[in-house]
C-alpha positions as CSV (number, residue, x, y, z in Angstrom):
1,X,112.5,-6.8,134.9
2,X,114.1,-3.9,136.9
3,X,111.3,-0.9,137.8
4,X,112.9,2.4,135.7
5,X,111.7,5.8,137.3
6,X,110.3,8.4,134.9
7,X,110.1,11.1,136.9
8,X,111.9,14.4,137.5
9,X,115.6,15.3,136.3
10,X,117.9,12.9,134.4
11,X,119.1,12.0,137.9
12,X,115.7,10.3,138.7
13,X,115.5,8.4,136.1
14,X,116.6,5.2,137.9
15,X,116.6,1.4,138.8
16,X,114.5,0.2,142.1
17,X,117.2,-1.9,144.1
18,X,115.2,-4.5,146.3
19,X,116.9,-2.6,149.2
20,X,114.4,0.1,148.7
21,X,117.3,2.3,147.3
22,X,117.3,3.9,143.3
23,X,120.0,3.6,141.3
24,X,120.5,5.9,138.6
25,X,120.3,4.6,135.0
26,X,123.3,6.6,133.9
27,X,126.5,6.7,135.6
28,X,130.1,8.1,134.8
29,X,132.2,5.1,134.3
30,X,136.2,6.3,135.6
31,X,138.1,3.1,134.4
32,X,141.2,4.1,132.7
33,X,141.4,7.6,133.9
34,X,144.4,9.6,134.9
35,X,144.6,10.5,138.5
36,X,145.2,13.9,137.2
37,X,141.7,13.8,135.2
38,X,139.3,12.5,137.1
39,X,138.7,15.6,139.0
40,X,137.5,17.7,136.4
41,X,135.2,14.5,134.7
42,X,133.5,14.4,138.0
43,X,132.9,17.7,138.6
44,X,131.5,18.1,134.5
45,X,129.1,15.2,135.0
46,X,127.6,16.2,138.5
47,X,127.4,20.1,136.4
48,X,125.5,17.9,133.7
49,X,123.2,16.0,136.8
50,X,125.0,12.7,137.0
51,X,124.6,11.6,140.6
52,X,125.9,8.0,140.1
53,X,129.8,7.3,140.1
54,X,131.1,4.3,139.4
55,X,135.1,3.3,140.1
56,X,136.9,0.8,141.4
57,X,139.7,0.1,144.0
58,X,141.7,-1.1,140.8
59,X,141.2,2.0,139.0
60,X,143.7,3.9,141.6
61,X,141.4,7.2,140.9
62,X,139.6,7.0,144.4
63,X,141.6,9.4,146.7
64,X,141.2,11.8,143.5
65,X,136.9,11.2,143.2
66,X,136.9,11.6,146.7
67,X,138.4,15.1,146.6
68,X,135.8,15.7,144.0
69,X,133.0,14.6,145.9
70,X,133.8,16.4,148.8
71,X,134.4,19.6,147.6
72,X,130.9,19.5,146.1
73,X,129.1,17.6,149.4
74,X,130.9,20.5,151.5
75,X,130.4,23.1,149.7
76,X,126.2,22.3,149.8
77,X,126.2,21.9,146.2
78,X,124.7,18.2,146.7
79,X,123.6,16.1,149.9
80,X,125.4,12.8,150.5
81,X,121.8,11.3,150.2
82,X,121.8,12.6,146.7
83,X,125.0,10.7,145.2
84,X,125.4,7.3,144.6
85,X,128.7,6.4,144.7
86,X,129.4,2.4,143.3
87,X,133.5,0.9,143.9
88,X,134.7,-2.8,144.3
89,X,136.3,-5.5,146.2
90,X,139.6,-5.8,144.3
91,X,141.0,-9.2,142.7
92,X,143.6,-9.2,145.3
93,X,141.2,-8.7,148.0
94,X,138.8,-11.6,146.9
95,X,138.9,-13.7,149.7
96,X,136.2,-13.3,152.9
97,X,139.1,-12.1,155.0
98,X,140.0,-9.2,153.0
99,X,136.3,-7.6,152.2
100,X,136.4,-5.4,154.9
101,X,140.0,-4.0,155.1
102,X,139.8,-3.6,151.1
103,X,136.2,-1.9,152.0
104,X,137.3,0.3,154.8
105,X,140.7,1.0,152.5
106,X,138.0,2.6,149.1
107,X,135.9,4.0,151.8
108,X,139.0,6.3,153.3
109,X,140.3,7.2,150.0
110,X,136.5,8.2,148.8
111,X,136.2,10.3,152.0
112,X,133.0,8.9,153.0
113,X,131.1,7.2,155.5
114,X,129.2,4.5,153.0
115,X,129.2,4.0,149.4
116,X,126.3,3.0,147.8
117,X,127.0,-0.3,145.9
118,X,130.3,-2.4,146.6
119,X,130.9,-4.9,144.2
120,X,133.2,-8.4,144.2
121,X,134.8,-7.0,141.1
122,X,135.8,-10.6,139.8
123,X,134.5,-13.8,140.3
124,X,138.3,-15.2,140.5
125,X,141.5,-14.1,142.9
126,X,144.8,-13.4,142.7
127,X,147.3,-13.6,145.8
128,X,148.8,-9.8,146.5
129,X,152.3,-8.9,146.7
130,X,154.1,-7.6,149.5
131,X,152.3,-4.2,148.5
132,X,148.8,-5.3,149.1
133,X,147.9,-3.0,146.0
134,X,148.8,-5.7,142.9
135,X,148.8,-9.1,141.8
136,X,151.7,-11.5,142.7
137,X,153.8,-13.0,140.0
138,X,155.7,-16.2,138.9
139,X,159.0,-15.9,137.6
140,X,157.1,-16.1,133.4
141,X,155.5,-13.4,134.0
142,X,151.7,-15.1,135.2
143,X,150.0,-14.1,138.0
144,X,149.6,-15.8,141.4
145,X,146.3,-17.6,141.7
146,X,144.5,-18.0,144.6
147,X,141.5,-19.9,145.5
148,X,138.3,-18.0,145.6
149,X,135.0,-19.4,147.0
150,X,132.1,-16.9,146.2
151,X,130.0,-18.0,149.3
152,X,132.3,-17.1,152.0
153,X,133.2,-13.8,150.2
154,X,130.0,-13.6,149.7
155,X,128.7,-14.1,153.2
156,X,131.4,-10.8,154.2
157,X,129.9,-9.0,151.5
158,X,126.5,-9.3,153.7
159,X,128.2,-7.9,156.6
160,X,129.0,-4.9,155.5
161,X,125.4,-3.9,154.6
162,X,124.9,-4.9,158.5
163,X,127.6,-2.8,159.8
164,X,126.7,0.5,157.5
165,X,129.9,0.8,155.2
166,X,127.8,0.1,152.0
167,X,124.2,0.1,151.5
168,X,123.7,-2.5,148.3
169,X,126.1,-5.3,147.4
170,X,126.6,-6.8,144.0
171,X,129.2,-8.2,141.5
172,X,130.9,-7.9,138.7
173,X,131.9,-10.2,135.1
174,X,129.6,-13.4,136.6
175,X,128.9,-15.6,134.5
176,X,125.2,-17.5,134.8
177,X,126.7,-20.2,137.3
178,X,128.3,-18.3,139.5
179,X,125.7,-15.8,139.7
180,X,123.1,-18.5,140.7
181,X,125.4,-20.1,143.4
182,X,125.8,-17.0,145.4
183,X,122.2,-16.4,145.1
184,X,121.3,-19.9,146.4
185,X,123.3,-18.8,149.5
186,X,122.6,-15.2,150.1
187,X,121.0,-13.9,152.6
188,X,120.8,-10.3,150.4
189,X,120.4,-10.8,147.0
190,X,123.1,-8.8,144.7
191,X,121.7,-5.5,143.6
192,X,123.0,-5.7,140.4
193,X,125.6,-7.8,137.9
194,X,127.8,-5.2,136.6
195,X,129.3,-6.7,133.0
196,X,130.8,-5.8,129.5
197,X,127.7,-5.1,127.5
198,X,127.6,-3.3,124.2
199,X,125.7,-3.7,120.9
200,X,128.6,-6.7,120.0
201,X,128.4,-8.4,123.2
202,X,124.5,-8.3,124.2
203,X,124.6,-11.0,126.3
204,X,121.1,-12.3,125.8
205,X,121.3,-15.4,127.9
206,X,122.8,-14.1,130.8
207,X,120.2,-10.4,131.3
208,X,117.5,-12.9,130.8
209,X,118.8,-15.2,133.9
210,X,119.7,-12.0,135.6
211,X,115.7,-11.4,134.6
212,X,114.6,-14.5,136.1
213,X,116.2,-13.7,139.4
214,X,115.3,-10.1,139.3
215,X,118.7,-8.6,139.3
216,X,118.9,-5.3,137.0
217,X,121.8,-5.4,134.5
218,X,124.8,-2.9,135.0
219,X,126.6,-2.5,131.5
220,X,130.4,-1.7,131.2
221,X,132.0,-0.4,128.5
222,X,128.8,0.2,126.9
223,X,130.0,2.1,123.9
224,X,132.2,-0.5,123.0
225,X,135.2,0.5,124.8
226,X,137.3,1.8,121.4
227,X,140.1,2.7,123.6
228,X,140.5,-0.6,125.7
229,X,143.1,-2.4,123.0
230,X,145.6,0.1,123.3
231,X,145.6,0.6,126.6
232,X,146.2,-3.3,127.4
233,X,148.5,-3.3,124.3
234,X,150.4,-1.0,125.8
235,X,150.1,-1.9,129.7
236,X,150.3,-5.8,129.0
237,X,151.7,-5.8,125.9
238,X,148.3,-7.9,125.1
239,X,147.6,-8.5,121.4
240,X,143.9,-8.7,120.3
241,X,143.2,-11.1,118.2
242,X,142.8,-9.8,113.9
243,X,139.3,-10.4,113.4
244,X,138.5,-7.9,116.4
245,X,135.0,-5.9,114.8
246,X,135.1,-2.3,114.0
247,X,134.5,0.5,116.2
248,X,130.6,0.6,117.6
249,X,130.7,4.4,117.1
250,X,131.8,4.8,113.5
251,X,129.3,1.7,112.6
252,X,127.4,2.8,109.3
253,X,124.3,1.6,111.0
254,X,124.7,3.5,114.3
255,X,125.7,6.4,112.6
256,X,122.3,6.4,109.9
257,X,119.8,6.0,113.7
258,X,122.1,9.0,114.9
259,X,121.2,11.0,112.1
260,X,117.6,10.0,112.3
261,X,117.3,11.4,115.5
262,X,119.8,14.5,115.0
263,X,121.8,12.5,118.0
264,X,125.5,11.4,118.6
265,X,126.2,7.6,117.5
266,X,127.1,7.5,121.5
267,X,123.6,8.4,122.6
268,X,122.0,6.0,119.9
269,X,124.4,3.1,122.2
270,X,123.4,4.5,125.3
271,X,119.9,5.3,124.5
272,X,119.7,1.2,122.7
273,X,120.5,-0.4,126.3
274,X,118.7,2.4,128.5
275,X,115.6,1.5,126.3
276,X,115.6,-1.8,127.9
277,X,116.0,-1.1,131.8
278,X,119.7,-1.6,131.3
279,X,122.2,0.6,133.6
280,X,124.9,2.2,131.5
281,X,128.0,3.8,132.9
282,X,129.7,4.9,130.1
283,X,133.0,6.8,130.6
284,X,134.6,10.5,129.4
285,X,137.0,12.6,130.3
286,X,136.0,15.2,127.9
287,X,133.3,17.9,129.4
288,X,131.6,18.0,126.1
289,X,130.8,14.5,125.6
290,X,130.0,13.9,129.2
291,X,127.0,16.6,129.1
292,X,126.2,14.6,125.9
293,X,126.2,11.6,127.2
294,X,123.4,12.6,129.7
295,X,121.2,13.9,127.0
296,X,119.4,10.3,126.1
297,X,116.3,10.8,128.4
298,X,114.7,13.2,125.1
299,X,113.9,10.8,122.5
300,X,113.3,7.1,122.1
301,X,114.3,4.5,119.7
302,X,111.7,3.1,117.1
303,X,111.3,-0.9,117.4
304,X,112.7,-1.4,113.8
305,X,115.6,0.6,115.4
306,X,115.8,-1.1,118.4
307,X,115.7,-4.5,116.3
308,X,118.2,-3.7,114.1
309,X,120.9,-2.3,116.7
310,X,120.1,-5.5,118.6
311,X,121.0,-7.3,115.1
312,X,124.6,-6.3,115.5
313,X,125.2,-9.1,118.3
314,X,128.2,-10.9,118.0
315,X,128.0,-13.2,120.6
316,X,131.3,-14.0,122.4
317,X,132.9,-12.9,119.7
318,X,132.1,-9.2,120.2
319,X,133.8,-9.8,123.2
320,X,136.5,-7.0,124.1
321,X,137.6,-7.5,127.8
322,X,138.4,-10.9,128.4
323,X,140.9,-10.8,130.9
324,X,143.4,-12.6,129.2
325,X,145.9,-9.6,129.5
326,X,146.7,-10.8,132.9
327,X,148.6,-13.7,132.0
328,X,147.2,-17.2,133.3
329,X,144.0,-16.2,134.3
330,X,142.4,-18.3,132.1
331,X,143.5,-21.2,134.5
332,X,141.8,-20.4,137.7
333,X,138.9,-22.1,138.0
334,X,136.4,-19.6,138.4
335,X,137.4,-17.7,135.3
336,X,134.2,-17.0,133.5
337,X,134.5,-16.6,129.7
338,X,134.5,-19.3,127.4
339,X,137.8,-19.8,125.6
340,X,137.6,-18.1,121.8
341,X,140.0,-20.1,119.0
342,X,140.9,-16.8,118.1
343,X,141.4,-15.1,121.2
């Protein structure tokens, strides 16, 4: 099981890599957030002591963290050393050919020299279109597949840890199978597998191979994500599915632990998977509930608590990101959910 740090600031409190290197439990998460808002949410969570960012090439909110983070580095309110900065490989840049433009491209925009994590951000591809910047489509509307072999990818990924430009390497929504074959042909391990992981979606089998091969668990969306199904409603004109569950935060349960401990039903979330070693990097726009967010490292679950939150498990079902908004995907080969009736 990862190694958790206990001591210090909330910053400290982190996640040994096996390159020597601590990674912060908590991280701000900046998927789906405006260009025009990031700014301010990084600049209220490194107030509140976050030290770990987490975005993405296919967030298109680098260029905007970067003028963040170099205002602060800069100005000597932080040292480089202090932050660590996590983005990813992009699913059009998923092929070994591509790592290091797409690398070198997040790495200009974040106005640094390094980051400190780069993840493959999908275990499956999609060709680019003329832009470089999104997926390719066919005349219905589906996306342009494109064949994506983990090793090779892989083996780039290991080069950029030579040459400097990152200094850990991981992935992103692997599933137990693909996470095993790179790791039977890598030369540096992955630093972490950064997934959907919420009090629905606990993902038992896969943290306890992650276990097995000593690779700490990043969780996404780790508050359930209650604004993801309008926002691909409305981007992809995706429809969830009826029997979708109920928002994690307004859950009678989560909000009688939250009481308990005179703490938001957010921190009961964050505090349930921290308990456990787990990396959370939840995300917030809203200064308020960022500082909040940070506030988890003060109090600790009981075991019936921690047994009953980890009661709420759905399984598959509790499944929220699936992919499925980008039509097709399900047919690449490498696509790593199994197919719900009801999805």
């Amino acid at each position: 099981m990862a190694r958790v740090g206990s001591i210090g600031s909330m910053a400290t409190k982190s996640v040994l890599l096996k390159s020597g290197q601590r990674m912060p439990l908590l991280g701000l998460g900046t998927w789906q957030v405006r260009h025009e808002e990031i700014e301010q949410a990084v600049d209220a969570a490194l107030e509140a002591g976050y030290r770990h960012i987490d975005t993405a090439f296919n967030y298109n909110n680098e260029e905007a963290i970067g003028r963040a983070l170099r205002r602060w580095i800069d100005g000597g309110r932080c040292g480089r050393e202090d932050l660590f900065i996590t983005t990813k490989l992009p699913h059009v840049g998923n092929r070994a050919s591509d790592v290091e433009k797409y690398l070198k491209k997040s790495l200009s925009r974040l106005r640094l020299d390094y980051v400190d994590l780069y993840l493959i951000h999908m275990p499956f591809g999609f060709v680019p279109d003329s832009s470089g910047e999104n997926p390719a489509k066919h005349d219905d509307g589906s996306y342009v597949l494109d064949d994506t072999d983990h090793v090779a990818v892989w083996k780039e990924m290991e080069k950029q840890v030579d040459e400097g430009l990152t200094r850990n390497i991981g992935v992103s929504n692997y599933n137990i199978e693909q996470l095993e074959r790179t790791v039977a042909n890598a030369r540096i391990l992955p630093a972490t597998n950064q997934v959907e992981l919420h009090a629905y979606l606990q993902q038992t089998k896969l943290r306890a191979s992650c276990a097995k091969l000593g690779i700490p668990i990043t969780a996404y969306s780790p508050l359930g994500s209650p604004g993801a199904r309008i926002h691909f409603e409305q981007k992809y004109n995706y429809q969830y599915p009826d029997n979708t569950a109920p928002d994690l935060l307004q859950h009678p349960l989560v909000k009688d632990i939250a009481n308990a401990h005179q703490k938001t039903t957010a921190q009961v979330l964050l505090k349930h998977l921290i308990q456990q070693g787990i990396i959370v990097i939840p995300k917030s726009t809203n200064p308020k509930r960022i500082k909040e967010n940070a506030e988890i490292f003060d109090f600790q679950l009981t075991p019936d608590q921690m047994m009953q939150l980890s009661g709420l498990d759905l399984g598959e079902e509790g499944r929220i990101i699936n992919f499925r908004f980008w039509k097709g995907v399900e047919k690449h080969p490498e696509y790593p959910f199994t197919i719900q009736k009801s999805a």
